[in-house]
C-alpha positions as CSV (number, residue, x, y, z in Angstrom):
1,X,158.3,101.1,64.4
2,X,157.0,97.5,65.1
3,X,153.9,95.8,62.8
4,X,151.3,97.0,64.7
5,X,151.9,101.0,64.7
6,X,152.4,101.0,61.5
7,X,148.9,99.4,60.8
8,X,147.6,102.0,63.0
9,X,149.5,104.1,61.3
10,X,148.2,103.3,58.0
11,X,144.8,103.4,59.4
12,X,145.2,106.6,60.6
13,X,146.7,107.6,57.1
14,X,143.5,105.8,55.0
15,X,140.8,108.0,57.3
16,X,142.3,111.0,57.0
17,X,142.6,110.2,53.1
18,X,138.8,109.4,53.2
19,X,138.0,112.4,54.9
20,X,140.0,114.4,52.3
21,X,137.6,112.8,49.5
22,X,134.5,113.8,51.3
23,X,134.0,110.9,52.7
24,X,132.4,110.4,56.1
25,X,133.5,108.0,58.6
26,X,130.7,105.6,60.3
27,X,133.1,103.2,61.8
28,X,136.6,102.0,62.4
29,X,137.6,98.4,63.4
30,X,133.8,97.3,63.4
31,X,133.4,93.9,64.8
32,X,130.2,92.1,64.5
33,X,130.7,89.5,67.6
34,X,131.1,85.8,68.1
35,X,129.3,83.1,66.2
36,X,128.8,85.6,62.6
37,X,132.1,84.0,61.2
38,X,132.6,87.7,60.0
39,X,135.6,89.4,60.3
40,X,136.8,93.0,61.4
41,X,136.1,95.5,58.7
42,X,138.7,98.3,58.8
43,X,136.7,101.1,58.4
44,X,133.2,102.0,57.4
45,X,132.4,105.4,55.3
46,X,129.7,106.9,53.5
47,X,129.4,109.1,50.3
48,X,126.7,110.0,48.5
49,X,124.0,107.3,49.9
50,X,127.0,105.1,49.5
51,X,127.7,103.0,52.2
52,X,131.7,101.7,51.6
53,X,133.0,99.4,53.7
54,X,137.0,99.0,53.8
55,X,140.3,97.2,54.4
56,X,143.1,98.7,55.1
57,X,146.0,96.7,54.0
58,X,149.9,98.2,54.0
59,X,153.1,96.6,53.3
60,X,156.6,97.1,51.5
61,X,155.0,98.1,48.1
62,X,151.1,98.7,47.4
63,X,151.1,95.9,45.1
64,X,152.3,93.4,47.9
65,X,149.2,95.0,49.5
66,X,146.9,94.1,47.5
67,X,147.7,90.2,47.2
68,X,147.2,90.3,51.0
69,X,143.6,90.8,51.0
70,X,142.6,87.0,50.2
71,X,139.2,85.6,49.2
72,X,138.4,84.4,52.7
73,X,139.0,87.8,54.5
74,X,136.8,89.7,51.7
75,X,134.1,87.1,52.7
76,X,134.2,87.6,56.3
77,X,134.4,91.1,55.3
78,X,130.9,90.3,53.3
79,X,129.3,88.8,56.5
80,X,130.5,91.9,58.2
81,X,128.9,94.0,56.3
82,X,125.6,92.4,55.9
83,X,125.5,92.4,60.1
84,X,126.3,96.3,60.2
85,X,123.7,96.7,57.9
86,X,120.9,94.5,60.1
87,X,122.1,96.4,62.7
88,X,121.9,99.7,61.0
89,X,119.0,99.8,58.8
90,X,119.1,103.6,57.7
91,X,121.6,102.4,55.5
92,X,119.6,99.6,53.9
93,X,118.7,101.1,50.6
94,X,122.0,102.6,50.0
95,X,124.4,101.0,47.2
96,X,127.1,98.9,49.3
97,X,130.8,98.9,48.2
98,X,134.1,96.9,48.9
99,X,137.0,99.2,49.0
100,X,140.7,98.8,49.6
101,X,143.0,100.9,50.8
102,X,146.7,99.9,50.0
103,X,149.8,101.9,51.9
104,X,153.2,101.4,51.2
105,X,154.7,103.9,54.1
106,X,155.7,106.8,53.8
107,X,153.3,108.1,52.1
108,X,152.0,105.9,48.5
109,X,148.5,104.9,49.2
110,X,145.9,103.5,46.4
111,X,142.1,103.7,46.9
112,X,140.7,101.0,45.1
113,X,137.0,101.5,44.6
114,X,135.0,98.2,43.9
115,X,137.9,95.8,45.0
116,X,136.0,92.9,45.2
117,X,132.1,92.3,45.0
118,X,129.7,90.1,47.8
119,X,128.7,87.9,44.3
């Protein structure tokens, strides 16, 4: 399997995990458009006037992973977010959340809740 099914793969593997946990999917692959300096955000989900946005990250070991989401992609990430939210403003008043999502394949994935904050 080449790099890129198995990143669909894994995103395929984090949604269904979402939806397992009762979350509800608003998005996947969300990009905001030119000129926002904001990158793609993974997927988008929402729990309990929660609004979660996600990335998706899998490698050899979760821990690998996890040093692969760097500063600059959660800020992008950040500007992402704050666009979807202009965008959609039913979510404005609900708490906002940076999640990750590590997958080491087969099967180990880690749902780490609060991965990084827009501070």
């Amino acid at each position: 399997m080449n790099n890129y099914r198995r990143g669909k793969f894994a995103e395929l593997l984090a949604t269904l995990y979402m939806l397992c946990h009762g979350y509800r999917i608003i998005g996947r692959n969300y990009i905001t458009g030119r000129g926002t300096k904001a990158g793609e955000i993974d997927l988008i989900c929402h729990k309990q006037h929660t609004l979660v946005f996600m990335e998706i990250k899998q490698r050899q070991t979760t821990e690998k992973a996890a040093y692969a989401i760097s500063r600059t992609q959660q800020q992008r990430i950040i500007r992402g977010a704050q666009s979807f939210i202009k965008l959609h403003p039913q979510y404005k008043n609900d708490d906002i959340q940076f999640d990750a999502v590590l997958i080491a394949l087969p099967f180990d994935i880690r749902h780490i809740k609060n991965a990084w904050t827009a501070d």
